[in-house]
N, C-alpha and C positions, 0 to 999 in steps of 0.2 A: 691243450684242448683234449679233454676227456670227454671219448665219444659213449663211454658205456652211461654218462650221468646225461647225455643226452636220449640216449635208450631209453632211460629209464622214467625222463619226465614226456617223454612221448603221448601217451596217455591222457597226462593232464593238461598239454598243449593241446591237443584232440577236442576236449571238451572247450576251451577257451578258441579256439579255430570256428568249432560249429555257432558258441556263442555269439562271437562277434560278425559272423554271417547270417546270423539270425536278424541280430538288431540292424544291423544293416542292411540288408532285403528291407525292411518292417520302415526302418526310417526313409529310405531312400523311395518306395514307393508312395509312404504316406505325406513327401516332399514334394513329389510331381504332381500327385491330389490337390494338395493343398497351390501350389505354384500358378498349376493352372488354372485354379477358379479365381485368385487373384489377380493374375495376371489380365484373366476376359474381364474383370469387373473394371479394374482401370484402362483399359483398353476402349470397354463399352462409355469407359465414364458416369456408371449406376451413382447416379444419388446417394451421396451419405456413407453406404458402402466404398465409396472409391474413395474417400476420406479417412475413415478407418483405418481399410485395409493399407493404405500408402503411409498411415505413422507404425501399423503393424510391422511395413518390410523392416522401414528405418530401425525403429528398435531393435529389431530382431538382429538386420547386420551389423548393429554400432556398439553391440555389447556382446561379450565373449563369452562362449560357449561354456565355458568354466565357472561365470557367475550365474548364468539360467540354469544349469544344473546344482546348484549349490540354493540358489532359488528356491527351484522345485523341490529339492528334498529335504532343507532344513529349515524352508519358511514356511510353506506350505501346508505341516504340523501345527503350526502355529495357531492356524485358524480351521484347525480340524480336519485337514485334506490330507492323509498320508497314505502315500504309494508307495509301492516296492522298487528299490532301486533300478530294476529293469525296466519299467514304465513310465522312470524320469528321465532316462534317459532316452529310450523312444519318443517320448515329447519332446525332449530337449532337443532331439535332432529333425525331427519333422517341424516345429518352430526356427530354429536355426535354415534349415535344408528348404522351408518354402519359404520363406523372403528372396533366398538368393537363386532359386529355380523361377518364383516370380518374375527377379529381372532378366533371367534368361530367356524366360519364355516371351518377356514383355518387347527385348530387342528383334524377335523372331518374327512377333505378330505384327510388329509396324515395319516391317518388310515388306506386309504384303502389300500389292502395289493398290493402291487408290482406284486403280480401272477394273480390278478383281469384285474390291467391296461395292463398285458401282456398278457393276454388271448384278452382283445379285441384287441389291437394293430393285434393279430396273426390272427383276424377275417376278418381286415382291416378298423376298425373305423376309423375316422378322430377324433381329441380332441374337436370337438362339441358333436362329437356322443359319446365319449368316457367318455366325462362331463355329457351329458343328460341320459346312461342307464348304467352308472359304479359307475361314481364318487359321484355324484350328490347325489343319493336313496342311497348308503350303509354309502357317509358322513354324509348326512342328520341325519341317527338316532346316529351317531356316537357325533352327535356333539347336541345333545337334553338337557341333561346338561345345559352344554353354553349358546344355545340360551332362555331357562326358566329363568337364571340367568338375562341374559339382557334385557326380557323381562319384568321383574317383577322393575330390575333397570331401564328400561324409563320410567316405569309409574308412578316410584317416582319423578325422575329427573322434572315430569310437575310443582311440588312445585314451582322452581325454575322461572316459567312463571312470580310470581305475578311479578318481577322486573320489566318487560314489560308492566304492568298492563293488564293483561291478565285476566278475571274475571273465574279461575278456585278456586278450592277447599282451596288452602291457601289464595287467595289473599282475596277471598270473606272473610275468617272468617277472614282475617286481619282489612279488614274496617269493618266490623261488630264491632269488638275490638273497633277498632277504635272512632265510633259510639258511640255504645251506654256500652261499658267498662262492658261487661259480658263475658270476656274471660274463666271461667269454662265452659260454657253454651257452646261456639263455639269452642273453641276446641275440646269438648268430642268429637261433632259432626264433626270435620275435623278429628281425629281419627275413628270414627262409618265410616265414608263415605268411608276412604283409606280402610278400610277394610274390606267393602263390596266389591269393588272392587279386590282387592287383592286374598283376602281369596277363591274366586271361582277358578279363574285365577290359583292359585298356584296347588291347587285341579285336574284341568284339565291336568294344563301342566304335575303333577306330572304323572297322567293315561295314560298322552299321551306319555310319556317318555318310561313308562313301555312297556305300548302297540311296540311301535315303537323298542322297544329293543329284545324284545321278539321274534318280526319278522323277524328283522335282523338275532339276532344269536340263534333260535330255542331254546331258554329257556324253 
């Protein structure tokens, strides 16, 4: 183990660290967007939209991550659409990340009890309002769980970028390998980095789990 060639790719770990927390923020927020509006539409049962959206999850979780993005960037040319590898990837994980936030959120929201939705109904909500101060807040903590699981799986799933050559944390210490053939040296370091990341993350969400359960059901 030579720590001075770890010194020395510090720097371009750095840049590959912030990357990969970029896309990750980016995908993981634009996965609970997307999660949640699926998730109320088959919940509410919308017309036509709850058809759609239900073969969207399916696809989305029955096909791997590795061919959506191979999809998005080298079919996609095809018919005229070409993006930058950092924005196939974004997609690729906010497709991937709301199907499986969808069903997280979807176990969360038929939690909530039947006397909840018929108290407001007897109020006179409409299922906007009935989503925004019933469903919404008691699924939410119901389904915290879920969404720590998926969250902590997209931020692994960005590995999967280097195929795009997307210069995050695997692909960096692949060419590095690549290079100059100190793979103990860059690996350690693509393990230290995931779990810098990680390791807080997990921490948080676990608090915020608690926190959020606690509230719900007066623990």
């Amino acid at each position: 183990m030579n720590w001075n060639v770890i010194q020395q790719a510090l720097p371009t770990f750095g840049q590959a660290f912030q990357l990969t927390l970029w896309l990750s923020l980016i995908g993981i927020i634009g996965s609970i967007i997307v999660g949640t509006i699926v998730s109320l539409v088959q919940y509410f049962k919308v017309p036509v939209f709850n058809q759609i959206l239900t073969g969207y999850v399916e696809l989305a979780r029955n096909t791997p991550l590795l061919i959506q993005l191979f999809f998005l960037y080298y079919a996609f040319p095809v018919f005229g659409l070409k993006m930058s590898a950092e924005v196939c990837g974004i997609i690729g994980l906010i497709f991937l990340g709301g199907a499986y936030m969808a069903e997280g959120f979807t176990g969360g929201f038929n939690g909530v009890s039947e006397s909840q939705i018929n108290s407001g109904k007897a109020l006179g909500m409409n299922n906007f309002q009935l989503a925004r101060y019933v469903v919404f807040p008691q699924g939410f903590a119901l389904s915290m769980p879920a969404l720590t699981a998926n969250i902590i799986f997209l931020i692994k799933e960005t590995s999967i970028f280097s195929v795009i050559a997307i210069p995050e944390l695997t692909n960096t210490a692949l060419d590095l390998i690549g290079m100059y053939y100190r793979s103990n040296e860059y690996l350690l370091m693509l393990v230290v980095a995931y779990a810098i990341i990680l390791i807080p993350i997990i921490l948080l969400l676990t608090w915020l789990e608690r926190r959020v359960r606690y509230g719900a059901f007066g623990d």
